[in-house]
N, C-alpha and C positions, 0 to 999 in steps of 0.2 A: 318274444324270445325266438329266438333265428334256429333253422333248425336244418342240418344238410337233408340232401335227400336219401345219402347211405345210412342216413339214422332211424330212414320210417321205421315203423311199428303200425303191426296192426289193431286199430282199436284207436290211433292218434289221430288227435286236433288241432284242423289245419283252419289259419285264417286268410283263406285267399278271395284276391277282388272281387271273386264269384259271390262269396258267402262262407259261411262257418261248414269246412268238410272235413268227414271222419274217416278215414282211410281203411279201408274194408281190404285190399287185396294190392301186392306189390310186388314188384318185379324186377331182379337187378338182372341187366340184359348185357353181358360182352361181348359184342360182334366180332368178328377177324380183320375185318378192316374199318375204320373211324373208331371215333369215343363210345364210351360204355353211356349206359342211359336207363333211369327207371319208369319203368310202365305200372301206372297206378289204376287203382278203381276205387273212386271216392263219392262217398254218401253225402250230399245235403243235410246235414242234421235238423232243421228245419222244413223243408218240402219232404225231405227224404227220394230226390233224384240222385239218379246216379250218374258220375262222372269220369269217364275215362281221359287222362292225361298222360302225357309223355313228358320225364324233365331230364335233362343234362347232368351224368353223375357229378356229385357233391356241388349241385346246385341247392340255395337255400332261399328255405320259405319259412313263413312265420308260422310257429306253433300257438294254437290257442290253449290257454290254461283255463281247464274245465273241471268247475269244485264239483265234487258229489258229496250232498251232503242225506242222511236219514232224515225224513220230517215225520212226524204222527199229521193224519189231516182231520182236524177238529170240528169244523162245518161249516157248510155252505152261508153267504151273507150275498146273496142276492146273486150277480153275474159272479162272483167272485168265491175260490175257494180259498179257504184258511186253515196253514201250515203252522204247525211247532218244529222249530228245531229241538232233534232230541239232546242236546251238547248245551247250546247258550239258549232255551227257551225263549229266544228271538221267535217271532211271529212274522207271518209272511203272506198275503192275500196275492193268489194267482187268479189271473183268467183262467176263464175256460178255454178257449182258445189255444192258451199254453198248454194246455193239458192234453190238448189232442183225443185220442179215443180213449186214454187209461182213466177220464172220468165217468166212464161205463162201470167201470170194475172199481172204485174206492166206496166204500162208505166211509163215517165217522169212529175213528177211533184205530184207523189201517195205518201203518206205517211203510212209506217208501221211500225209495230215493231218486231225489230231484236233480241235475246236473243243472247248475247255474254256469253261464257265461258272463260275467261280472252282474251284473240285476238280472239277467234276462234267462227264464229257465227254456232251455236248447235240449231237453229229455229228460222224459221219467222210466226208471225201470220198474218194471212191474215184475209181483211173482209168475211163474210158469198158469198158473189156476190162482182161481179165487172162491172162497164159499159165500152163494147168496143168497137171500131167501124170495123164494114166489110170492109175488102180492095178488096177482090178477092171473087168472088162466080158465079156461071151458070145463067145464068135468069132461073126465073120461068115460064113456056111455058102455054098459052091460053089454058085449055082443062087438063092439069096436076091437077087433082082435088082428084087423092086418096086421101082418109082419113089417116091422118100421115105418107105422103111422107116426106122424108129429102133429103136434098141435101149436100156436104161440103162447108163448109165457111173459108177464110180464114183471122184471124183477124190483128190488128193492131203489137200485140206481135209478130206474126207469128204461132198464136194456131192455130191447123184446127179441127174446131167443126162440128156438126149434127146439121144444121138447118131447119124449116119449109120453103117452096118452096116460099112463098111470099116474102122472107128476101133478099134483092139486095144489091150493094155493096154501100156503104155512110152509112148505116143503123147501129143505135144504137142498141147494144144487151146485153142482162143482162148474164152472165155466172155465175155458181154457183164454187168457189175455191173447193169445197169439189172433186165433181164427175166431173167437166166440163163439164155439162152440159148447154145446151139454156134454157132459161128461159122465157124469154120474151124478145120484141121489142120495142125499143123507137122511135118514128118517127121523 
């Protein structure tokens, strides 16, 4: 679908020769002298590089049509994770790969949502935080009282995080999806 350039939006899906790019920042520019012209900044949705272009106003580019749809993800079958759609109970086996770092943060039974590019999923959104339980961690030792000792944790996913020394293994913990970071403790 053809789509001018006075029509960006930010958060749209561009299919250009490059690659599949989402348009993060946009610019309509009238100079005093020559044609107006938009100055973009566009994301890779795949590498996630960024791309700075110039195009000629109400020049057109193709728009890509990108489904988001909710999946619950059911579980792991070897390299592959396995998606329910929550609408048509269609089933969906993704790589890992596709998944990028958000299969740090899913276990079984999480619901997210997946952006398909016709078969190919091009991004998952994840919550802000995630709760998840310690399997592996050091005790924290009587008399360890520096102020912001961390120790590594290792979680349900198999993420290994920077925790506070009081944090034992059974222990509920808040991760942040952005940075992977601890956040807090649930008892």
């Amino acid at each position: 679908m053809a789509v001018s350039t006075n029509d960006l939006r930010n958060g749209m899906t561009l299919d250009l020769p490059e690659g599949l790019f989402a348009v993060v920042d946009f610019q309509h520019v009238k100079p005093g002298k020559g044609g107006a012209f938009v100055r973009t900044k566009l994301k890779n949705v795949r590498t996630g590089a960024v791309l700075d272009r110039t195009y000629r106003a109400d020049e057109k580019l193709v728009q890509a049509i990108v489904d988001k749809r909710e999946m619950q993800y059911l579980y792991r079958d070897g390299e592959h994770y396995v998606f329910m759609d929550n609408v048509s109970y269609d089933q969906l086996q993704v790589g890992g790969p596709a998944l990028g770092v958000a299969a740090n943060y899913i276990k079984e039974g999480d619901s997210l949502v997946l952006a398909l590019y016709g078969d190919e999923i091009v991004g998952v959104d994840l919550p802000a935080s995630v709760e998840l339980t310690v399997t592996d961690t050091e005790p924290g030792f009587q008399g360890d009282r520096v102020s912001g000792a961390r120790k590594p944790a290792t979680l349900e996913t198999g993420l290994v995080i920077s925790v506070p020394l009081f944090v034992n293994p059974g222990d509920h913990v808040k991760v942040d999806t952005r940075s992977g970071e601890y956040l807090t403790r649930r008892a």
